[in-house]
N, C-alpha and C positions, 0 to 999 in steps of 0.2 A: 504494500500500500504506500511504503515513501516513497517508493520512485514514481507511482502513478500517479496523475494530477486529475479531481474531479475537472468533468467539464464543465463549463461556466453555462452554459446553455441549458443542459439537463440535469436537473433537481436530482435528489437522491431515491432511487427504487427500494422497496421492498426487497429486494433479493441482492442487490447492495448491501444494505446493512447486515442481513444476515450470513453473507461472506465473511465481512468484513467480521462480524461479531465472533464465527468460527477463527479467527487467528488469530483473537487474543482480543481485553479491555484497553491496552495500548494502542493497538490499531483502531478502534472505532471511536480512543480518546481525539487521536490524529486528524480521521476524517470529519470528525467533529468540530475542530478548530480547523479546518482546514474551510470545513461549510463557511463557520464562521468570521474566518479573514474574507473569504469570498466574496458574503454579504458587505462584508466591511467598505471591501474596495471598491462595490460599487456602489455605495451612498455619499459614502465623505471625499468631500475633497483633498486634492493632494496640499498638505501641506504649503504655505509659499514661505518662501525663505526672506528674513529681512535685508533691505539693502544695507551693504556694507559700508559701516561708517569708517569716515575719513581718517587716515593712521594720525594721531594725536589728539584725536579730537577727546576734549573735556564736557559731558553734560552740562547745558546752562553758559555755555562759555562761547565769546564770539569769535568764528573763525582767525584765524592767525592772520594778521595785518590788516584788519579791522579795528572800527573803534563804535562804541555806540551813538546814535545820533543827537546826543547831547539833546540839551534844553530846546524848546520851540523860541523862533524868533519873539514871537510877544513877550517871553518872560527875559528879555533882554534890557531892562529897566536900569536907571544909574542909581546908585548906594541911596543917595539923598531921597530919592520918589519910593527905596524901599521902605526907609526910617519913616518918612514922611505916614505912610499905608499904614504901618505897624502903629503909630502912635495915635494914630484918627480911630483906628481900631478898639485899641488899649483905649482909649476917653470915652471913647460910644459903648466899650464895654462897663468897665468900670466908674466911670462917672459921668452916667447920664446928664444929669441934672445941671452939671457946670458946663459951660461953653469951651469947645472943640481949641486947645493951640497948636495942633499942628503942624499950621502952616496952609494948609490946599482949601480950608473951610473959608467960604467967601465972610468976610465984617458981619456983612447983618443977616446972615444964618447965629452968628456966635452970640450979636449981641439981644438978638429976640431973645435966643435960648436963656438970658439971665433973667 
């Protein structure tokens, strides 16, 4: 029975098994996984293999002579309009109630607010 291969066409006979049965419970353990590779191979697909990544490469990590694309032009602001932002922030957070010195709050936004 190892050297024979079931056909793939025709299912297993009655008179199969009971060959097979006459030569032992090794053999018809065989043709039994043998049914069932059968089955196997023809449902599941073949494996696909991953493409091969690039020799160095580090997960997370930007290819070699690369750099990341840095900040977006709008957040290209000078020091003074960042301070500036940070402290109109810091006032409108923490104190409401007093008038904005920032700097960028127009006179008479600042001086109604008193």
């Amino acid at each position: 029975m190892s050297d024979a291969r079931i056909p793939d066409d025709d299912g297993l006979q009655v008179d199969d098994v009971k060959a097979v049965r006459s030569e032992g419970p090794a053999e018809l353990r065989n043709l039994l996984r043998a049914q069932i590779d059968i089955g196997r191979a023809r449902r599941e697909p073949k494996p696909k293999t991953p493409p091969a990544k690039p020799p160095g490469h580090r997960p997370g990590a930007w290819p070699p002579g690369t750099s990341s694309p840095g900040p977006p032009p709008e957040w290209r602001y000078p020091p003074a309009a960042w301070r500036a932002a940070a402290r109109h922030y810091s006032n409108s957070l923490h104190r409401p109630e007093e008038p904005c010195d920032c700097g960028n709050c127009p006179v008479a936004d600042t001086e109604e607010n008193r």
